[in-house]
N, C-alpha and C positions, 0 to 999 in steps of 0.2 A: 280813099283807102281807110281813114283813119276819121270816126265820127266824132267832131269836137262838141257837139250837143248834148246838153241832157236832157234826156229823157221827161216827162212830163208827171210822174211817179217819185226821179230821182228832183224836181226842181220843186216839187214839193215838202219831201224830205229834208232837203235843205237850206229852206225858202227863210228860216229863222238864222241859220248858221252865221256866225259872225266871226270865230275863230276854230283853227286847229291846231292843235298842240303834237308835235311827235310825241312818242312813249319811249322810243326807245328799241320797239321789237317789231320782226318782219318775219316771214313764214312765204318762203317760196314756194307756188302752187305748182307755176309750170312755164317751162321756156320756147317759144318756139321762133322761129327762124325761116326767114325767105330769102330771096335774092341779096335783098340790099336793107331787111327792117330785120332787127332784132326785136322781141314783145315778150315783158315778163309779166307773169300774172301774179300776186302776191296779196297777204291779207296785211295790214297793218293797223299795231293800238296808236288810237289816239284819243286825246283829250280835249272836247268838244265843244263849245261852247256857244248857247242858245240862248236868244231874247227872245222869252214864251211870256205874253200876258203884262206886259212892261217887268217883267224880270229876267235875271242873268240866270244860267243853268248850265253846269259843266255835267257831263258826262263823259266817260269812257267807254269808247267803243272802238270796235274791230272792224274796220272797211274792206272791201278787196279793193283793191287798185290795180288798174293797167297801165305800165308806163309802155312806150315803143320808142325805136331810137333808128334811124334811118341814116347808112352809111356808108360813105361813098371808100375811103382809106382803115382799112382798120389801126386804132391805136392800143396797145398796152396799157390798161387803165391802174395796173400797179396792185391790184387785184384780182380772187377769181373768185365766183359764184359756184357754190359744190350745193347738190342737192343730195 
C-alpha cells in the first residue's frame, strides 16, 4: 500500500543530505481518506543541510511530504486540521 522507497531521482537528490531542520511552516495540499488510512499531502520549509565537495551547505527549502496514518480506533488528537 504504502511505498517506503525512494525513488532513484529522489536518492540522488538526497544522496549528500545529512540534516533537516523544521522551519516552522506547513501548507496543507490535500487530505484523503479510505477505510482505515488517513494521507495528508502538505509542502513543508525546511533548513537543509549538505556535504557538497568536503563542505557544509545549508539551504532552505520547500519539500512536499506525505505522511499516512493507518487506524484501527479513532482517537481525539486534541486538535483539528481546517483547510
Amino acid at each position: 500500500m504504502f511505498n517506503n522507497e525512494l525513488n532513484t531521482s529522489a536518492q540522488m537528490i538526497y544522496s549528500d543530505l545529512v540534516d533537516m531542520g523544521y522551519q516552522g511552516a506547513v501548507a496543507l495540499k490535500e487530505i484523503e481518506t479510505t477505510e482505515d488510512v488517513v494521507k495528508l499531502n502538505m509542502s513543508v520549509l525546511l533548513c537543509n543541510t549538505y556535504f557538497v565537495n568536503n563542505k557544509m551547505k545549508v539551504k532552505r527549502e520547500k519539500i512536499m511530504l506525505q505522511v499516512a496514518k493507518k487506524f484501527q480506533h479513532l482517537t481525539m488528537p486534541g486538535f483539528q486540521l481546517r483547510k
